[in-house]
Biopython code that builds the backbone (N, CA, C, O; Angstrom):
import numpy as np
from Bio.PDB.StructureBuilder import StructureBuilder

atoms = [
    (1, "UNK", "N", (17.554, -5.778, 0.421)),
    (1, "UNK", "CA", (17.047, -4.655, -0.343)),
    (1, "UNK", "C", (16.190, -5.180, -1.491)),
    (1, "UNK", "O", (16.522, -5.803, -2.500)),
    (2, "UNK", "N", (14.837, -4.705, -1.010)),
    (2, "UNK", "CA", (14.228, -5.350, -2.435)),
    (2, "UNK", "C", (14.844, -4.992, -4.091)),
    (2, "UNK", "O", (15.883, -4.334, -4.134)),
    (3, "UNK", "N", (14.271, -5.376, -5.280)),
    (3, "UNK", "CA", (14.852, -5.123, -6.471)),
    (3, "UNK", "C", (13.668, -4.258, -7.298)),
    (3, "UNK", "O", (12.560, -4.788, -7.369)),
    (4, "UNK", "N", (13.810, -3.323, -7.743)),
    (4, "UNK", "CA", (13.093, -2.586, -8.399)),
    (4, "UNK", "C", (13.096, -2.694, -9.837)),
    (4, "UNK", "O", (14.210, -2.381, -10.257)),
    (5, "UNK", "N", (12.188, -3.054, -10.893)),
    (5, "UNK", "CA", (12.448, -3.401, -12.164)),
    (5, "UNK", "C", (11.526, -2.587, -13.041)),
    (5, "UNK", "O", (10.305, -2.720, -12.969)),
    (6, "UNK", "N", (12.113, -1.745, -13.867)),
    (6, "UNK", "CA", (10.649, -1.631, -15.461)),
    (6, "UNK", "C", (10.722, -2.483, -16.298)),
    (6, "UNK", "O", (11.686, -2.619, -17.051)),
    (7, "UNK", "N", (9.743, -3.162, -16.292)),
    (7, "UNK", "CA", (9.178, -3.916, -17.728)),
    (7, "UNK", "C", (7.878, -3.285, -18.663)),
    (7, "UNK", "O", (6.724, -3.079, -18.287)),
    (8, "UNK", "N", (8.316, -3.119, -19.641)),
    (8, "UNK", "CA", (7.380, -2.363, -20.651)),
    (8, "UNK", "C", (5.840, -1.819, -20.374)),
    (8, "UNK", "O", (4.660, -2.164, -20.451)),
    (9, "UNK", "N", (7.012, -0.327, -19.859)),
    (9, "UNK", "CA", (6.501, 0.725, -19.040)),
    (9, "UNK", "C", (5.803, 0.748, -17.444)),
    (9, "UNK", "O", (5.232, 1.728, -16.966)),
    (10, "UNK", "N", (6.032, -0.806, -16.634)),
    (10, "UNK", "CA", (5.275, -0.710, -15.938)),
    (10, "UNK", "C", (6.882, -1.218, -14.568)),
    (10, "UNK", "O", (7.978, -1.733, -14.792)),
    (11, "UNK", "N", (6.198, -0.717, -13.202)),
    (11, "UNK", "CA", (7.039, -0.730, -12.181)),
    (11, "UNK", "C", (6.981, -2.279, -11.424)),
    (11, "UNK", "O", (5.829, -2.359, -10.999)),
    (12, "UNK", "N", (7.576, -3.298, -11.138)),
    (12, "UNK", "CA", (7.676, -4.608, -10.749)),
    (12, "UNK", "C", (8.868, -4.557, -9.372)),
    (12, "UNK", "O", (10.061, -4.274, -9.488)),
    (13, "UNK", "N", (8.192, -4.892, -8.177)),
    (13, "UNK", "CA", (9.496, -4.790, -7.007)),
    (13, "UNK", "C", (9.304, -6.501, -6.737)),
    (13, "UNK", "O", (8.305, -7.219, -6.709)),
    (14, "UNK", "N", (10.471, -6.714, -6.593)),
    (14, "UNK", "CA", (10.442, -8.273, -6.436)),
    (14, "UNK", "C", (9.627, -9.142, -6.711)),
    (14, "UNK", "O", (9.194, -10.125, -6.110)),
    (15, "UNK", "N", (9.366, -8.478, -8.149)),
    (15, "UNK", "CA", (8.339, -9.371, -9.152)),
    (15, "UNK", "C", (6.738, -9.776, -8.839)),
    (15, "UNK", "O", (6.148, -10.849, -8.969)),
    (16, "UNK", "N", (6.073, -7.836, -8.146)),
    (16, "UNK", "CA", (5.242, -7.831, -7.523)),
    (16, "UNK", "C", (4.954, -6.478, -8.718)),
    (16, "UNK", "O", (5.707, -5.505, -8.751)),
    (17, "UNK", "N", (4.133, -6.577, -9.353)),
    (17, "UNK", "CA", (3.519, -5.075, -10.309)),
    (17, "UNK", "C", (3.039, -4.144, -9.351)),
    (17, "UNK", "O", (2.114, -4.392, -8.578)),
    (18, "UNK", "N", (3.559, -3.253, -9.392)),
    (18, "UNK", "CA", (3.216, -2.330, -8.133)),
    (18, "UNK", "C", (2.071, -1.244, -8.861)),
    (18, "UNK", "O", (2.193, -0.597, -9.901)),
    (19, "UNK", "N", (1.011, -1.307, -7.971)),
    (19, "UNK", "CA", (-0.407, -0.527, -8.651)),
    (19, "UNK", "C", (-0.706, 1.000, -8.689)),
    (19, "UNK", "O", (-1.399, 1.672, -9.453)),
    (20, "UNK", "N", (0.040, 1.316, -7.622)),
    (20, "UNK", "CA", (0.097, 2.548, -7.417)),
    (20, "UNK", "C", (1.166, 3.312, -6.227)),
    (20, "UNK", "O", (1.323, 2.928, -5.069)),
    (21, "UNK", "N", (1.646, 4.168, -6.709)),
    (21, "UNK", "CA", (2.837, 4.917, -5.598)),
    (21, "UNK", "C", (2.357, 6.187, -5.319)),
    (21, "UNK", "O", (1.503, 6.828, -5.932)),
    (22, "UNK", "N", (3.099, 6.536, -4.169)),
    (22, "UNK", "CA", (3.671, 8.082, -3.556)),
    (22, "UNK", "C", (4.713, 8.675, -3.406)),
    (22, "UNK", "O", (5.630, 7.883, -3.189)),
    (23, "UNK", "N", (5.083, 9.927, -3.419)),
    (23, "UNK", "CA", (6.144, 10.086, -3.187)),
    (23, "UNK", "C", (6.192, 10.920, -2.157)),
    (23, "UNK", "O", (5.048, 11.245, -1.842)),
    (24, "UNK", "N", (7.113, 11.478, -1.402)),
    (24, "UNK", "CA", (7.011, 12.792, -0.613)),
    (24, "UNK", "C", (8.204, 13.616, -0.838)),
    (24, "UNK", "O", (9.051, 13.064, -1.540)),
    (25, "UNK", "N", (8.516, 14.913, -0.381)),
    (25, "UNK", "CA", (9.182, 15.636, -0.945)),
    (25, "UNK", "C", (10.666, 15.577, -0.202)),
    (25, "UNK", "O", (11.744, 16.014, -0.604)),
    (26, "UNK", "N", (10.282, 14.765, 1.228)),
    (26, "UNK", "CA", (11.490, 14.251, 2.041)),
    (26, "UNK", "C", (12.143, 12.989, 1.374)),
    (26, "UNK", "O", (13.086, 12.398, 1.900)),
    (27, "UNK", "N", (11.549, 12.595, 0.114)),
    (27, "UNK", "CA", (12.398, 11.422, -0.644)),
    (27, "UNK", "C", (11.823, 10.243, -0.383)),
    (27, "UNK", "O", (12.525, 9.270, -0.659)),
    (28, "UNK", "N", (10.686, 10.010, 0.097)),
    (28, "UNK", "CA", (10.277, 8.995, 0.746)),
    (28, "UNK", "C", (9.182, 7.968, 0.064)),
    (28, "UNK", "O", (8.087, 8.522, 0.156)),
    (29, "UNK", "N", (9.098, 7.153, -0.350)),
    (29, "UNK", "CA", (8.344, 6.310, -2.049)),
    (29, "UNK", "C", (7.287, 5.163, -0.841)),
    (29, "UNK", "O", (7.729, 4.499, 0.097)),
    (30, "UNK", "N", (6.022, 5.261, -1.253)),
    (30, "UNK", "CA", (5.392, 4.033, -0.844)),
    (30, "UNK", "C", (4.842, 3.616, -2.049)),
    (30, "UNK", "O", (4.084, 4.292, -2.745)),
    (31, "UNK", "N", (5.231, 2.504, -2.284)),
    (31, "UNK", "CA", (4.298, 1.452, -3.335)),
    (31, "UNK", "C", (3.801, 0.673, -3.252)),
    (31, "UNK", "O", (4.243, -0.291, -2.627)),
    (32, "UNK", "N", (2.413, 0.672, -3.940)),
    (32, "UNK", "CA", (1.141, -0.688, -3.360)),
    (32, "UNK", "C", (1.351, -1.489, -4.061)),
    (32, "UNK", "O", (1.475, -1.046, -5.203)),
    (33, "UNK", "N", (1.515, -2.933, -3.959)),
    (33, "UNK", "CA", (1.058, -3.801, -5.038)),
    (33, "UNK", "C", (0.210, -4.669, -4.274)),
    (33, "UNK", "O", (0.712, -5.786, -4.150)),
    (34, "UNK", "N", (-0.957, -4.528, -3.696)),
    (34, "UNK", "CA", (-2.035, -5.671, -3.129)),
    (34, "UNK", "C", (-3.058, -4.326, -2.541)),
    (34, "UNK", "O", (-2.653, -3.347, -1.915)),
    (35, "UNK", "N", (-4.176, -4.560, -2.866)),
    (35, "UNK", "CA", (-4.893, -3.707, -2.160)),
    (35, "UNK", "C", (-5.476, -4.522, -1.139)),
    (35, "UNK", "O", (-5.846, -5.622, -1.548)),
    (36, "UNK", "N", (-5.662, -4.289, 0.075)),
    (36, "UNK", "CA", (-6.100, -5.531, 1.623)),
    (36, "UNK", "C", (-7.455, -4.832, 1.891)),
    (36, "UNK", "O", (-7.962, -5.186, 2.956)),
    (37, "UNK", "N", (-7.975, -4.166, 1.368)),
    (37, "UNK", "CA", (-9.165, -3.430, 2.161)),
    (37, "UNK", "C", (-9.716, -1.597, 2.436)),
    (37, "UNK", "O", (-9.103, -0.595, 2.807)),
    (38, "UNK", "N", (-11.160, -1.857, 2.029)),
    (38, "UNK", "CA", (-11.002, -0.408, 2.519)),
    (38, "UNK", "C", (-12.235, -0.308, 3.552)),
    (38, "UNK", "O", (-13.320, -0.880, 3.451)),
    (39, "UNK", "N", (-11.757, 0.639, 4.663)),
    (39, "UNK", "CA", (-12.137, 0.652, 5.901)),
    (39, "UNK", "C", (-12.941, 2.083, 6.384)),
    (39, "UNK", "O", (-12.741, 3.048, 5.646)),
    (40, "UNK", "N", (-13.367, 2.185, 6.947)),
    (40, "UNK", "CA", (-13.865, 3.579, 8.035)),
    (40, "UNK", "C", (-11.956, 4.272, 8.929)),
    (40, "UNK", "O", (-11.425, 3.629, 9.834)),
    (41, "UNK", "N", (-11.768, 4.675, 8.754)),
    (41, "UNK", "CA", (-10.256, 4.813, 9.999)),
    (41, "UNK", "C", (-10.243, 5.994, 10.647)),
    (41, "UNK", "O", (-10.769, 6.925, 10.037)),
    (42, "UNK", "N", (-9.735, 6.247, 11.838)),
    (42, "UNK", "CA", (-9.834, 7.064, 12.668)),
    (42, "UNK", "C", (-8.086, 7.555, 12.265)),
    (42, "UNK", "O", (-7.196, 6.706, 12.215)),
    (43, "UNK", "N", (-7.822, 9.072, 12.002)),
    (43, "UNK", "CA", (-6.528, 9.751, 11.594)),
    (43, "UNK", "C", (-6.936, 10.890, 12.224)),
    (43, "UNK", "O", (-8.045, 11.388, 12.031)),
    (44, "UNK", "N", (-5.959, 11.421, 13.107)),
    (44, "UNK", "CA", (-5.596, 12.932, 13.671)),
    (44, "UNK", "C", (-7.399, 13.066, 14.564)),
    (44, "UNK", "O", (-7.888, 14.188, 14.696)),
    (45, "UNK", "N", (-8.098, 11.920, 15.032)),
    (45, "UNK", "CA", (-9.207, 12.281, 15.680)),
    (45, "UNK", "C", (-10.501, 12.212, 14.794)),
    (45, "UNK", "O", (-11.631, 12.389, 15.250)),
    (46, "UNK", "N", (-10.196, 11.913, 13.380)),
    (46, "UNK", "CA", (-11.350, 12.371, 12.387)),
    (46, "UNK", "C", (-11.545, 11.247, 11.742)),
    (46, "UNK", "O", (-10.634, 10.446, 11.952)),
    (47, "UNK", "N", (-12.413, 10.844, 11.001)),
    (47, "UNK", "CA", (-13.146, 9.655, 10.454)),
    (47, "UNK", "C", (-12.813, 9.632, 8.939)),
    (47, "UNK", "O", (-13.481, 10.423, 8.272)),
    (48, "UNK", "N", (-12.067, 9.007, 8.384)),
    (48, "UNK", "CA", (-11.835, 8.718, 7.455)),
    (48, "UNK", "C", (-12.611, 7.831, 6.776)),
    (48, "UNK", "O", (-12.393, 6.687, 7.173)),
    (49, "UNK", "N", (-13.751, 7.915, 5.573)),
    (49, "UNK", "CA", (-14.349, 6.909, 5.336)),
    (49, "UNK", "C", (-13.687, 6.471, 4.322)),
    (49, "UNK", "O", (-12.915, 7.129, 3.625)),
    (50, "UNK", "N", (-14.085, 4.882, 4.165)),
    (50, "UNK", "CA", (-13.303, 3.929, 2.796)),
    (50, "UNK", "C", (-12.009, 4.689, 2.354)),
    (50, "UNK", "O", (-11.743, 5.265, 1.299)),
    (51, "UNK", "N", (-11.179, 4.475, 3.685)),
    (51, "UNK", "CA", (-10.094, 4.380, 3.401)),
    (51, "UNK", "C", (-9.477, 2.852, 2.930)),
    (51, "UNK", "O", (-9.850, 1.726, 3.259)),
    (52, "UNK", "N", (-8.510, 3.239, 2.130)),
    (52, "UNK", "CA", (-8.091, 1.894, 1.198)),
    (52, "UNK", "C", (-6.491, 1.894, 1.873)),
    (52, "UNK", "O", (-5.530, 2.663, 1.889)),
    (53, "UNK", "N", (-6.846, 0.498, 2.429)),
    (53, "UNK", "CA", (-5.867, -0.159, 2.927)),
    (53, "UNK", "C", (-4.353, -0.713, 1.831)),
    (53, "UNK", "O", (-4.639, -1.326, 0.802)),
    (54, "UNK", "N", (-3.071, -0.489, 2.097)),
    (54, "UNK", "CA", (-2.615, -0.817, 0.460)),
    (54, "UNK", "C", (-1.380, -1.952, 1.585)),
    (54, "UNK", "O", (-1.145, -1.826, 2.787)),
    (55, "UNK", "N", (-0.831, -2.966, 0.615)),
    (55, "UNK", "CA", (0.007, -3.187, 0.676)),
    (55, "UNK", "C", (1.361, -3.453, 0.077)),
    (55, "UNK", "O", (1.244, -4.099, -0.964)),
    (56, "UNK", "N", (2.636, -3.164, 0.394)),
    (56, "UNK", "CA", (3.537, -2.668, -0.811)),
    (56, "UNK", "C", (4.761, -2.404, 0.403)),
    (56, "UNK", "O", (4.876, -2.577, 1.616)),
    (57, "UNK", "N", (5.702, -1.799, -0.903)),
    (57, "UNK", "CA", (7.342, -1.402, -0.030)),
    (57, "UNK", "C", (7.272, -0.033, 0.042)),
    (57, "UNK", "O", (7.186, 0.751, -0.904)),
    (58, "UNK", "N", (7.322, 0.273, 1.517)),
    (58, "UNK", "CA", (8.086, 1.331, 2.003)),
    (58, "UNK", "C", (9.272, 1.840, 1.748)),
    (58, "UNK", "O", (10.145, 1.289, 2.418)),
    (59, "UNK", "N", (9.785, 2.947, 0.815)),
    (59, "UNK", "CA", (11.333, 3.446, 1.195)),
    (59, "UNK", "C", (11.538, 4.846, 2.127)),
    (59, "UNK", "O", (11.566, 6.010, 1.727)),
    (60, "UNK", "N", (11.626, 4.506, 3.035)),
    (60, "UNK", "CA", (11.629, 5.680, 3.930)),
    (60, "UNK", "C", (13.053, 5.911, 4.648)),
    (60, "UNK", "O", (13.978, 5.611, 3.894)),
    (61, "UNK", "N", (13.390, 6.288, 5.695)),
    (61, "UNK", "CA", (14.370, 6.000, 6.681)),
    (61, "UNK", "C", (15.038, 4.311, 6.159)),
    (61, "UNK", "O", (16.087, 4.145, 5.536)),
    (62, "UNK", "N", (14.393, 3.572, 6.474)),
    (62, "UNK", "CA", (14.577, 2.215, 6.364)),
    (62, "UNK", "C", (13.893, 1.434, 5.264)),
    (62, "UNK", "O", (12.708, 1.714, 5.442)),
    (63, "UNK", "N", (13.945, 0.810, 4.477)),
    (63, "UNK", "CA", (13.142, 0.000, 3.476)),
    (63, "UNK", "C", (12.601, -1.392, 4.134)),
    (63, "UNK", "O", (13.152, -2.283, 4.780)),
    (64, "UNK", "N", (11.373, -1.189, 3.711)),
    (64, "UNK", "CA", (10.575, -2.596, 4.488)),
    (64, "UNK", "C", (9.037, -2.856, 4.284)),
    (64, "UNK", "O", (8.107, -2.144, 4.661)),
    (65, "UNK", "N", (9.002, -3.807, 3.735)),
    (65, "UNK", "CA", (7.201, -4.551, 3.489)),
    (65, "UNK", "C", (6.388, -4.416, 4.464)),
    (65, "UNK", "O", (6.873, -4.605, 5.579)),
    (66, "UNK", "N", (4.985, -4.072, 4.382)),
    (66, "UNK", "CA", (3.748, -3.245, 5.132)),
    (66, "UNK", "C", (2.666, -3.120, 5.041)),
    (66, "UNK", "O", (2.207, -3.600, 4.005)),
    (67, "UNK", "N", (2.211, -2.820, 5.469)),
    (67, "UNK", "CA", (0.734, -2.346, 5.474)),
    (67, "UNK", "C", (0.817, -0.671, 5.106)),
    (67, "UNK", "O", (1.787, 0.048, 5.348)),
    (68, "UNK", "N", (-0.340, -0.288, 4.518)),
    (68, "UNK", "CA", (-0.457, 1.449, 4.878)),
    (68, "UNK", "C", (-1.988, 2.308, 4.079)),
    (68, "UNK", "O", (-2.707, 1.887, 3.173)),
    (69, "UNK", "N", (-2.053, 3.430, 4.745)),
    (69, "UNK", "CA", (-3.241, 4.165, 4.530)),
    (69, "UNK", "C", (-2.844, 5.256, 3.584)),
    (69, "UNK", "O", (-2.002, 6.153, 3.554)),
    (70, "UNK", "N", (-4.091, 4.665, 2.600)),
    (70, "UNK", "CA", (-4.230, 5.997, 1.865)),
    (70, "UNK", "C", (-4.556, 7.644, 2.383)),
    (70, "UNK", "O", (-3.935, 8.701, 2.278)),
    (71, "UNK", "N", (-5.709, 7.291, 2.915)),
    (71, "UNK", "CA", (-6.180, 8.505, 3.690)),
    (71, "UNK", "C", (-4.988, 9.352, 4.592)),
    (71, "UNK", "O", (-4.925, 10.579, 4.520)),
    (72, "UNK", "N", (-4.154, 8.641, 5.353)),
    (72, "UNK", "CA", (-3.075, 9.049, 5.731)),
    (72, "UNK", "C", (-2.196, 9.750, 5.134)),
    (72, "UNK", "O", (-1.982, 10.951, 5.298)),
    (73, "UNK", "N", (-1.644, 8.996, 4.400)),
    (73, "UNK", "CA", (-0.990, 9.417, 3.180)),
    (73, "UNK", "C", (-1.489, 11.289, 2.311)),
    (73, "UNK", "O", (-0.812, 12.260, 1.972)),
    (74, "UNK", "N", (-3.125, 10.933, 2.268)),
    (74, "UNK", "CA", (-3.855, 12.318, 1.838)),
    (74, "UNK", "C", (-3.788, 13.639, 2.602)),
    (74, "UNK", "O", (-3.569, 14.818, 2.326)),
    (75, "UNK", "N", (-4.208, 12.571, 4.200)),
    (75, "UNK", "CA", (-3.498, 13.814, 5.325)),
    (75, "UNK", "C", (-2.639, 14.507, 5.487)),
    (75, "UNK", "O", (-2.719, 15.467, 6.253)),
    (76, "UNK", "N", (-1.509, 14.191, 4.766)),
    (76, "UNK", "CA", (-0.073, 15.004, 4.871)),
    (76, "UNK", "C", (-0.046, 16.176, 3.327)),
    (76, "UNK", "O", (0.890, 16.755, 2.775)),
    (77, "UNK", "N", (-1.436, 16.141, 3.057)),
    (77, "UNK", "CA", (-1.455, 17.625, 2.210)),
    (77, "UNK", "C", (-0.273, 17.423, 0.806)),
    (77, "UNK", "O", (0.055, 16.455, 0.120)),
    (78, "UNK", "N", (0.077, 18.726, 0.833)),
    (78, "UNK", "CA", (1.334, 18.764, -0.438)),
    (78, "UNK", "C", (2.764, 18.487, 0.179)),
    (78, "UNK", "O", (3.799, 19.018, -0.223)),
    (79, "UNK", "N", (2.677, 17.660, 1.119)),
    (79, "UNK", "CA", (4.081, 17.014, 1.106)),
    (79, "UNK", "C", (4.318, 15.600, 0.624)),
    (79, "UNK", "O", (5.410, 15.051, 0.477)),
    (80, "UNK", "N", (2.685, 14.928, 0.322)),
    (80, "UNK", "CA", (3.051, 13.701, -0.334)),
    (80, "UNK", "C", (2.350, 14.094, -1.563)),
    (80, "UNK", "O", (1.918, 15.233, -1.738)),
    (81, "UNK", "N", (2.225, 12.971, -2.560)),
    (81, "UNK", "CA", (1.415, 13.274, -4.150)),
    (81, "UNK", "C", (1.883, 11.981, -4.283)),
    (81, "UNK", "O", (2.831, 11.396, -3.760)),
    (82, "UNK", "N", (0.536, 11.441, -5.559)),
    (82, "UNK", "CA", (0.231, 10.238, -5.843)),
    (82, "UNK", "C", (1.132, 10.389, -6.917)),
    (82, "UNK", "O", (1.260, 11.561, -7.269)),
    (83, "UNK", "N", (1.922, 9.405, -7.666)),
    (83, "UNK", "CA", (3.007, 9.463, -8.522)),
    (83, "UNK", "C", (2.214, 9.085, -9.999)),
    (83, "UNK", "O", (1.691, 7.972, -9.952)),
    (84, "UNK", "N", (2.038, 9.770, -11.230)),
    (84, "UNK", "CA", (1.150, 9.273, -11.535)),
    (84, "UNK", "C", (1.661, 8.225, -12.664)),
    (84, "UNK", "O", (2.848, 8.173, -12.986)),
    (85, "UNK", "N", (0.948, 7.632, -13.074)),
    (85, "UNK", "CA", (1.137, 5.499, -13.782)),
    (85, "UNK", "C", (2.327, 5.726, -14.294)),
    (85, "UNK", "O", (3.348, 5.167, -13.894)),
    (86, "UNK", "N", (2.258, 6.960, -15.652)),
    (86, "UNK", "CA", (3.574, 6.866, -16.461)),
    (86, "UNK", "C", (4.759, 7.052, -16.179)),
    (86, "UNK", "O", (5.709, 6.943, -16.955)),
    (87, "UNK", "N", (4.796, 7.409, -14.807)),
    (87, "UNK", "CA", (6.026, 7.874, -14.245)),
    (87, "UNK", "C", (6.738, 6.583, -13.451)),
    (87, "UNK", "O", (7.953, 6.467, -13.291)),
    (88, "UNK", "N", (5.801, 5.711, -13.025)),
    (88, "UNK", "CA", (6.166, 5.011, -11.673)),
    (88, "UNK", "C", (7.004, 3.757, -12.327)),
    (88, "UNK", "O", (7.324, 2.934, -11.469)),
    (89, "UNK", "N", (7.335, 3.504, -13.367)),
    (89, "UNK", "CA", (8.591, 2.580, -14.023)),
    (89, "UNK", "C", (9.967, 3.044, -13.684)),
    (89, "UNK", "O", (10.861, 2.213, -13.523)),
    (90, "UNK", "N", (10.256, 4.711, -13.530)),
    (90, "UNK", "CA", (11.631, 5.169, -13.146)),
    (90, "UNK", "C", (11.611, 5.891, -12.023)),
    (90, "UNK", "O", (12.444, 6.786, -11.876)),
    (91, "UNK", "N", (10.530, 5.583, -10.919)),
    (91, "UNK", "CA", (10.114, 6.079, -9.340)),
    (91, "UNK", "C", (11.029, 4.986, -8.652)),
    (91, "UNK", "O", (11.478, 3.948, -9.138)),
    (92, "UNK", "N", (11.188, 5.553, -7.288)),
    (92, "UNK", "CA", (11.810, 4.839, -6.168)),
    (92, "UNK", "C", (13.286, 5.180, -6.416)),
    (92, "UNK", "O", (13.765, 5.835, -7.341)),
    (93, "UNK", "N", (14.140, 4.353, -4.971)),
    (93, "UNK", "CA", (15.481, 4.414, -4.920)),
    (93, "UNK", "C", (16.022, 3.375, -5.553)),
    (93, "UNK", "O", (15.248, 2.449, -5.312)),
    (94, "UNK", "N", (16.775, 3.027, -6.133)),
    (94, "UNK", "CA", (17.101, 1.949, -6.930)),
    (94, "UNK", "C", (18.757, 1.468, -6.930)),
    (94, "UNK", "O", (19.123, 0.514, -7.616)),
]
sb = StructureBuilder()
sb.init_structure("model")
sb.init_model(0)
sb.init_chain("A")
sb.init_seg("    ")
for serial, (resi, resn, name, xyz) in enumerate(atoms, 1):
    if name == "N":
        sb.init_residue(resn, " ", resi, " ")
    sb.init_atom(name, np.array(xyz, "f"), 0.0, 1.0, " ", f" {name:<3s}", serial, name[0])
structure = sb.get_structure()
């Protein structure tokens, strides 16, 4: 289980500063700390341009290190939302 930490005000998972999160309303936290790229991507048939590739911990069903899409992430409407900076020190399961 990774370790989730605040250090003065900011979110650190196994001593990785995490840049930006999500949350969803099923409880479910993705956090970036590496951005890998942003791409053209094909989602639900449709063209996603400069989508930004993130990498970070998943807490979903299972907790586990990844890859993942923003644009994706955007696709799912108001069941996900970007967590915003000041919050993401006391975000996630812990």
């Amino acid at each position: 289980m990774a370790k989730l930490e605040s250090k003065n005000g900011d979110l650190f998972i196994d001593g990785k500063k995490v840049l930006r999160g999500w949350e969803s309303y099923t409880g479910w936290y993705w956090f970036a700390t590496e951005k890998d790229c942003e791409q053209d991507s094909v989602i639900g048939g449709e063209v996603v341009e400069k989508d930004t590739i993130w990498f970070g911990l998943v807490q979903g069903q299972y907790e586990e290190w990844g890859y993942f899409s923003e644009g994706e992430l955007e696709r799912l409407g108001p069941k996900v939302w970007k967590i915003p900076a000041r919050n993401l020190s006391w975000s996630g399961r812990r």
